[in-house]
C-alpha positions as CSV (number, residue, x, y, z in Angstrom):
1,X,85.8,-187.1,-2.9
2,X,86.9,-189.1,-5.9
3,X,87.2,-187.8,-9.4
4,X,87.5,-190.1,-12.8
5,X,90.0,-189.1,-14.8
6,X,89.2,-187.4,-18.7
7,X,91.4,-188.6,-21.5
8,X,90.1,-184.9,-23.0
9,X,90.5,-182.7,-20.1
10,X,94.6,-182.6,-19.4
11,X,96.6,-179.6,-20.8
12,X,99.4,-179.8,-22.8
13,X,102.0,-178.2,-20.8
14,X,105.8,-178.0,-22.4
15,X,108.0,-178.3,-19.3
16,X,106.4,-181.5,-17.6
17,X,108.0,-184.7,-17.6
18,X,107.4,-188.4,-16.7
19,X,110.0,-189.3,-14.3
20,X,110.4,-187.0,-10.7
21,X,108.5,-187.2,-7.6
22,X,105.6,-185.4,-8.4
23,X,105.1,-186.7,-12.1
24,X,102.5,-188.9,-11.1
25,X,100.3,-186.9,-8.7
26,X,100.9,-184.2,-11.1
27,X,99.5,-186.2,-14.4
28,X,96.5,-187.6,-12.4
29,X,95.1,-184.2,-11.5
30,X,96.2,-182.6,-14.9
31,X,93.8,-185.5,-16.1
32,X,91.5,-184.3,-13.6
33,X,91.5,-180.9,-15.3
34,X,92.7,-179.0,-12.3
35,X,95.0,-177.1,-13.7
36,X,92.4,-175.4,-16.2
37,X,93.0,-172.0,-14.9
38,X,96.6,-171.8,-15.5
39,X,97.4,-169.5,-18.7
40,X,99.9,-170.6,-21.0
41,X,101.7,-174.1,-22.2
42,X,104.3,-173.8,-18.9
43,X,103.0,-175.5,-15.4
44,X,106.3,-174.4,-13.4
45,X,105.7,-177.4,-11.5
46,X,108.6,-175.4,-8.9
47,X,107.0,-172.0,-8.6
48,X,105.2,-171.2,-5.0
49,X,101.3,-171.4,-5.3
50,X,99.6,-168.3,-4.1
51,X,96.7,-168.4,-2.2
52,X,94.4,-167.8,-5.2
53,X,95.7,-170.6,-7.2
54,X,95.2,-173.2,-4.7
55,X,91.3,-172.4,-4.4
56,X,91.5,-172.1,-8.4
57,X,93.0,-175.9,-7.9
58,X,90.6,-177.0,-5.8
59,X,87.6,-175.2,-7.3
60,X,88.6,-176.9,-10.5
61,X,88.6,-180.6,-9.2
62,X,85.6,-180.2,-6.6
63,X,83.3,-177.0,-6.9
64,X,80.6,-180.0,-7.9
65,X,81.3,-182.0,-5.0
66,X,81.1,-179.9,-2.3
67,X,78.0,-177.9,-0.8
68,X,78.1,-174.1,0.8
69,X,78.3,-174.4,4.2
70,X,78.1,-170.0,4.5
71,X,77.5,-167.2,2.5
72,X,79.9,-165.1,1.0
73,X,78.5,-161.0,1.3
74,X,80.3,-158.6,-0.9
75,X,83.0,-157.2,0.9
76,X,84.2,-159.9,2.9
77,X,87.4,-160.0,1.5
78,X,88.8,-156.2,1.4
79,X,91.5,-157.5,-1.2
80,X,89.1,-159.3,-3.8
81,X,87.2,-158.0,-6.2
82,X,85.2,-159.5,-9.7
83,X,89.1,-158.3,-11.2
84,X,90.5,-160.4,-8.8
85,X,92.1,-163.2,-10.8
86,X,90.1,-166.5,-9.3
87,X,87.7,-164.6,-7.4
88,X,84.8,-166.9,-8.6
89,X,87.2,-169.7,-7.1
90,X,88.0,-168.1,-4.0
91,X,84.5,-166.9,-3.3
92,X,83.7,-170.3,-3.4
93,X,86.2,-171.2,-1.4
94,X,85.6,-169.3,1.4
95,X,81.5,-170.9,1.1
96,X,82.4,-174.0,1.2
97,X,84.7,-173.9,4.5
98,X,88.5,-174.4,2.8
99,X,89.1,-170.7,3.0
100,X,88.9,-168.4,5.9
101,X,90.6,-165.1,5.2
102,X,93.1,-163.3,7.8
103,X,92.0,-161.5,10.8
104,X,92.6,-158.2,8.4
105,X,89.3,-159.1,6.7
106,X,91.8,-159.6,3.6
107,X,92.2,-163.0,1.5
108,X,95.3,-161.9,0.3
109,X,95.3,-163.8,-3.3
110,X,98.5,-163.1,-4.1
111,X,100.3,-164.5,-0.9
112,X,102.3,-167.4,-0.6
113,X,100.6,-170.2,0.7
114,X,103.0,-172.3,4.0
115,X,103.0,-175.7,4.4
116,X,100.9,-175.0,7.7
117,X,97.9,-173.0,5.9
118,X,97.9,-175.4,3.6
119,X,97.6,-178.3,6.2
120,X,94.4,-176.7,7.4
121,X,93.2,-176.1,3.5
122,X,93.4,-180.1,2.8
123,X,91.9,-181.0,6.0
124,X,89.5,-178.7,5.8
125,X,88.9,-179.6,1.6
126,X,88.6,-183.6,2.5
127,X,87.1,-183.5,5.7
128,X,90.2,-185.2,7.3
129,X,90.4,-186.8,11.0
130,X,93.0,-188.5,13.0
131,X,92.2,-190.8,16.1
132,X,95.8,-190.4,17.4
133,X,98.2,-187.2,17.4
134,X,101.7,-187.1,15.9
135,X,104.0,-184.6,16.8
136,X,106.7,-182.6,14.3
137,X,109.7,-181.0,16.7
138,X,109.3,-178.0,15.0
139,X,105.0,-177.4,15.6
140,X,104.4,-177.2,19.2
141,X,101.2,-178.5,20.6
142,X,99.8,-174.8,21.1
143,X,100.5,-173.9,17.3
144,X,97.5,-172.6,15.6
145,X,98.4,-175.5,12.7
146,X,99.5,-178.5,15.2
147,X,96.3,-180.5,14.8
148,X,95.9,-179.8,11.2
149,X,99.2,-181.3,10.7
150,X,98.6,-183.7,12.7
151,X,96.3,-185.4,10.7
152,X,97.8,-185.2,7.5
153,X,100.4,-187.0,9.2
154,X,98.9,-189.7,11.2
155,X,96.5,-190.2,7.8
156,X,99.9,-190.5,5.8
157,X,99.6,-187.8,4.0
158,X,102.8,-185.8,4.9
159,X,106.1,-187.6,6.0
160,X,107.8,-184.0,6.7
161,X,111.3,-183.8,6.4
162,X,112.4,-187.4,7.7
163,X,114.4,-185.8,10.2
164,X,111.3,-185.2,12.1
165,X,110.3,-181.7,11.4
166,X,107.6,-180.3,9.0
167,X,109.0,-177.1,8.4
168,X,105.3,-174.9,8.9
169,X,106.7,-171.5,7.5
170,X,108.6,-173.4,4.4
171,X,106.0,-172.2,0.6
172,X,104.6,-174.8,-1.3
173,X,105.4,-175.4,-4.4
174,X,103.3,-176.8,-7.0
175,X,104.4,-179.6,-7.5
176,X,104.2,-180.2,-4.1
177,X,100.4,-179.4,-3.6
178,X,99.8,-181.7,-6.3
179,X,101.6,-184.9,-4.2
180,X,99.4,-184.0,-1.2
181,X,96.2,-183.7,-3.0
182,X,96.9,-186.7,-4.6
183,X,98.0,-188.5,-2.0
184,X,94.6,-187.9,0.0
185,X,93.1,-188.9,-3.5
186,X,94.3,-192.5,-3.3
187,X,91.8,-195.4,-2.9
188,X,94.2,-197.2,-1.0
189,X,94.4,-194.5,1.3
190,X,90.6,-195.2,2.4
């Protein structure tokens, strides 16, 4: 899933900068256009993404790359409706296989997304595998998450904490959502 870059498509947004991090990752998919849905001339490169905003993200940079895999039947999610903010994106979404929903037959848009949902989102987005396991000390092997973790780590994606944990029930910023998307993004990854 590779994207080219628009010189036309970035936002102007008042509060980034070129030094940090996440600058980079963050430019490349602002080029990208993926931040299209966010209102406003502030990114707030540090605030927690919800669950909406991350299939708005991803809906941005790939709705014409990937095919529906299921169909989405009015109702699915309890909690979304054509008000819902994104609920084009998340409908989407939830076709293409990123999105499942909870157990509650809600999508709860507004929710914080954790660093383990989204480990299964990116997977799940770039059709990720791993031909070896890697373990975090703090995602035992019988965690719903372990395998998605798993292989963002042994693809290089995610480095955790360099103390050897990943920290599954920490928000994601982001900024943050913005390395890890870019990061799978990389031709040298490949």
């Amino acid at each position: 899933l590779m994207a080219s870059p628009s010189t036309i498509a970035a936002k102007q947004f008042t509060d980034l900068t070129n030094s940090g991090s996440h600058a980079e990752a963050v430019q490349y998919l602002n080029s990208l256009d993926a931040y299209e849905y966010k209102e406003g001339n502030k990114f707030n490169g540090n605030s927690q993404v919800t669950r909406a905003e991350v299939a708005q993200l991803l809906h941005a940079m790939f709705a014409d790359k990937l095919e529906a895999t299921r169909q989405y039947s009015n109702g699915k999610f309890k909690d979304v409706s054509s008000a819902t903010a994104g609920s084009d994106a998340i409908i989407w979404s939830y076709e293409v296989g990123i999105f499942d929903g909870g157990t509650d037959g809600k999508f709860n848009p507004t929710s914080k997304l954790t660093r383990a949902q989204m480990a299964k989102i990116l997977v799940n987005t770039f059709d990720l595998t791993a031909s070896s396991t890697f373990n975090f000390k703090d995602v035992a092997s019988n965690n719903w998450a372990h395998n998605y973790i798993s292989v963002l780590a042994t693809n290089g994606i995610t480095f955790g904490d360099g103390k050897g944990s990943y920290l599954p029930n920490n928000n994601v910023t982001l900024d943050q959502l913005s390395s890890f998307v870019y990061r799978i993004m990389q031709p040298s990854r490949k």
